[in-house]
VOGU-3710 file (C-alpha; in Angstrom, 3 decimals, decimal comma):
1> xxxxxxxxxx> 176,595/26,503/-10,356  173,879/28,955/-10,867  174,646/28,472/-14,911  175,031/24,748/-14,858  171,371/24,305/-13,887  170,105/27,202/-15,725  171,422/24,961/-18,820  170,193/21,913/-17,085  173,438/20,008/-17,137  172,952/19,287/-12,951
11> xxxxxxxxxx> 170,274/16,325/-13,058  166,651/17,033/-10,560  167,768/14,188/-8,071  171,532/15,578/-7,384  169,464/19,162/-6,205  168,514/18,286/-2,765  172,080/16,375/-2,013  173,555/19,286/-2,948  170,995/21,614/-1,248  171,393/19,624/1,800
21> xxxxxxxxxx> 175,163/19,717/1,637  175,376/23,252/0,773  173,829/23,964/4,118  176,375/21,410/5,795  179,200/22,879/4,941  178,113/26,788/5,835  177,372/25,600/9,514  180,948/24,129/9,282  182,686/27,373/7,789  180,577/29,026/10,681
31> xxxxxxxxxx> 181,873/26,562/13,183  185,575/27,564/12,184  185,282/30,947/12,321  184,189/30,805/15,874  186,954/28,569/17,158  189,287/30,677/15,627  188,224/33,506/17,526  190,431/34,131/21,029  188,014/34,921/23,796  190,858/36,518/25,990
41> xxxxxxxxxx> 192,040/39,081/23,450  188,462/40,147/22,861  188,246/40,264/26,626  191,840/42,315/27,010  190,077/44,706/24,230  187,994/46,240/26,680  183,877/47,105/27,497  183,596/49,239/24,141  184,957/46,190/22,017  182,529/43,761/23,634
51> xxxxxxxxxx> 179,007/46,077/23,739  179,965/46,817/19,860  180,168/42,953/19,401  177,136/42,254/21,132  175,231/45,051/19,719  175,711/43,796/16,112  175,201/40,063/16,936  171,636/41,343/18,428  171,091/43,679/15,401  171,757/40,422/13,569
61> xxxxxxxxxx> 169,435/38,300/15,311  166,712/40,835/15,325  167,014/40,867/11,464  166,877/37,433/10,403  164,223/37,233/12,780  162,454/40,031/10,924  162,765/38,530/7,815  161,898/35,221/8,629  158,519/36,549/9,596  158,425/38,647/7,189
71> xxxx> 158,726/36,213/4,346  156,915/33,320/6,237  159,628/31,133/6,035  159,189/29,295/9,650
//
């Protein structure tokens, strides 16, 4: 993708359909991973499983919130 429009074969009015749809379809491939995961096998995995899991979801969150101030994006 990233060479078609460096040689301008992807015409300026197709960019934000595709930049829009681009985002679409990560929230969906998000959305499946999710559902896939089975909340009573993480829960049968025991307290060390789940404080790791939450740990690196917060150490996620604080991150992307870092860098969204950080680069001024919102």
């Amino acid at each position: 993708m990233m060479g078609l429009r460096s040689a301008d074969l992807i015409p300026a009015p197709a960019l934000p359909v595709m930049h829009e749809t681009s985002g679409l379809l990560t929230i969906v491939a998000m959305a499946a991973l999710g559902l896939t995961v089975d909340i009573r096998s993480v829960m049968k995995s025991g307290g060390r499983v789940i404080v790791a899991a939450l740990l690196s979801l917060t150490a996620l969150g604080v991150a992307s919130y870092a860098l969204i101030r950080f680069l001024g994006v919102a």
